[in-house]
C-alpha atoms as one frame of an Amber mdcrd trajectory, in Angstrom:
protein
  -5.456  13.337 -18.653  -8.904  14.694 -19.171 -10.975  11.955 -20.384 -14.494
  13.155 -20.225 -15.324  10.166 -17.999 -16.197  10.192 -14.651 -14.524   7.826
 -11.425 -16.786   5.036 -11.512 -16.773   4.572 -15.315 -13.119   4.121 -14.971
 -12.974   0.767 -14.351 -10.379  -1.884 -14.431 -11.454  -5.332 -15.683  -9.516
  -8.366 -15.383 -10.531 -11.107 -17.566  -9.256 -14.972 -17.934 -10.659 -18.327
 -17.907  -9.378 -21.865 -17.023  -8.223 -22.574 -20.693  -6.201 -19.616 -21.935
  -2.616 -19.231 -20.505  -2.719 -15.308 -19.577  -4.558 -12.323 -17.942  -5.959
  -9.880 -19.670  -5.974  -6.497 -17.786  -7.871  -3.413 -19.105  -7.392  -0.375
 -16.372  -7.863   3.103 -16.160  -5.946   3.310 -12.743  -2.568   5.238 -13.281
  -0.709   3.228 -10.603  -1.846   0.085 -11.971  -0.897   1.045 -15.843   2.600
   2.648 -14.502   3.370  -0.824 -12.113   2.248  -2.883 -15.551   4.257  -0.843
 -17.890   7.389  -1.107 -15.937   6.750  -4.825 -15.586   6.277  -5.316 -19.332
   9.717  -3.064 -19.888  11.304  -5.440 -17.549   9.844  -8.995 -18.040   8.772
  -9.001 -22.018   7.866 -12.454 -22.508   5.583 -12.630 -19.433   3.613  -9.471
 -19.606   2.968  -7.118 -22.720   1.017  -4.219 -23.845  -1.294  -5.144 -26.176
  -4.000  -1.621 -26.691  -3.578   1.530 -25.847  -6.845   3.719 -25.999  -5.458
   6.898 -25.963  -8.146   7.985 -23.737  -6.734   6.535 -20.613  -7.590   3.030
 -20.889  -4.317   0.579 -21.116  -4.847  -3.020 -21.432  -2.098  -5.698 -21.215
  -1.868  -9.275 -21.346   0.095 -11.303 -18.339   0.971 -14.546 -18.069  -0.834
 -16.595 -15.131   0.881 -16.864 -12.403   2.365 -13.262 -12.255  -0.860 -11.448
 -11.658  -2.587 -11.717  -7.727  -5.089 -11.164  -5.722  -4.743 -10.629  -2.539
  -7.458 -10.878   0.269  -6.857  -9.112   3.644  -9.366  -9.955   6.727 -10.160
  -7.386   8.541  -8.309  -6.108  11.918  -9.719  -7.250  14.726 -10.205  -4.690
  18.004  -7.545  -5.323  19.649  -5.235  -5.322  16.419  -6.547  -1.854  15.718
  -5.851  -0.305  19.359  -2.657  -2.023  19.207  -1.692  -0.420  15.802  -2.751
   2.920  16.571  -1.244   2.903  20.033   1.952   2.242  17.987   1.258   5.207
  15.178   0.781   7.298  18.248   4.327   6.296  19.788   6.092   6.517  16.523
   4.017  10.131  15.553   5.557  11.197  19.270   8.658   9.902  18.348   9.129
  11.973  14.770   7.610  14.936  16.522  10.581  15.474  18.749  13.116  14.339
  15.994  11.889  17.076  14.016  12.763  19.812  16.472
């Protein structure tokens, strides 16, 4: 959808405080709307659409406790050598399955 905005002013903004029993989640990001939608569809009464911009901004309201965060450190050295040793292996390993 052409918007007439540009990457970085398509943000997503989450919004809640310490009083208020949901999550309020305005996003431009298509995954994000499509995972959200499908949600809502699914679970109603703890997630719903509440304004749709028709310019590709979607925001919803969750319930807390069904919307996370999640922090990953970062890979350390030895982790990375290790992980790419194994995409190497398993790269190897499709090439001749292929042929």
């Amino acid at each position: 959808m052409k918007t007439g905005l540009t990457k970085r002013q398509k943000t997503t903004s989450i919004y809640f405080d310490e009083d208020s029993p949901v999550i309020e989640v305005c996003t431009y990001n298509t995954d994000l709307k499509n995972r959200l939608t499908t949600f809502a569809g699914l679970y109603p009464h703890e997630c719903k659409l509440i304004d749709d911009d028709e310019q590709g901004c979607k925001t919803f309201e969750v319930k807390k406790g069904r919307f996370g965060f999640k922090l990953t450190a970062p890979y350390s050295e030895e982790r990375r050598k290790a992980a790419g040793e194994l995409a190497k292996k398993h790269t190897k390993n499709l090439r001749r399955n292929e042929q």
